[in-house]
Phi, psi and omega in degrees: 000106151011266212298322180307343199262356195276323265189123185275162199279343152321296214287154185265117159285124168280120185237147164223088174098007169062052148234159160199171324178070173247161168191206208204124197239124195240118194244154167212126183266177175242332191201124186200156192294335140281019163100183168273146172181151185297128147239156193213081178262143153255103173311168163224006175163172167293135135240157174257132183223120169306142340255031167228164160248166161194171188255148207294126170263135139305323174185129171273147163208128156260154172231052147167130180292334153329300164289333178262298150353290172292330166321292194300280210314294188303321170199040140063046176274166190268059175275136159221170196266121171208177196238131167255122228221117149274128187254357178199148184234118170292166170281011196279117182258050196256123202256159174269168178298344182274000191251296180114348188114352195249160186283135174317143179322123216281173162239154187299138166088344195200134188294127161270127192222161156279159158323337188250350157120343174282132176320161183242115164256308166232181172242172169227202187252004142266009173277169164248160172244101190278156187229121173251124155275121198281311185324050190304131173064018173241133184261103142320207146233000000 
């Protein structure tokens, strides 16, 4: 199973039919002890630690080194650093929760652009958002 490799070897995967239970969680904090910033965790499962469960990360992604820096160090999450990039704009002019009118928080070195080459301000809720990861070759944990 995927998920099992994800998941330390203590802890009990929660399964059913040897499935169990992942997703994928997309946030823009406004205000955090690291600052503002974009994050993308991908769960890989449920686990059970008595007498609750919760669910695993597989890889955290943030756009500010601060926020990924404390991941790994503090609590020890799989963070790497990456830019969230809108690749398309509908004519629809209604914005989605994610920008709010403002373009996501920039990463140092890298660009937010549209498919047409113009800065990016807002999204609406037809847009993609592409997750670049910027961490070339750092092996997290």
């Amino acid at each position: 199973m995927q998920a099992r490799k994800h998941i330390p070897p203590g802890l009990k995967l929660v399964e059913f039919c040897g499935y169990t239970l992942g997703g994928v969680y997309l946030a823009r904090y406004d205000d955090s002890p690291a600052g503002t910033f974009d994050e993308c965790v991908t769960m890989a499962g449920l686990v059970w630690n008595p007498p609750t469960s919760c669910a695993w990360a597989a890889r955290v992604y943030v756009n500010n080194s601060e926020a990924r820096d404390h991941g790994i160090k503090s609590v020890g999450l799989p963070s790497r650093l990456a830019s969230f990039d809108t690749l398309s704009h509908s004519s629809n002019s209604k914005q989605a929760w994610w920008s709010k009118g403002q373009p996501p928080a920039a990463v140092p070195g890298h660009s937010t652009n549209s498919s047409s080459g113009s800065k990016s301000s807002s999204c609406t809720g037809q847009d993609v958002v592409a997750l670049v990861n910027v961490d070339r070759g750092r092996r997290g944990l």
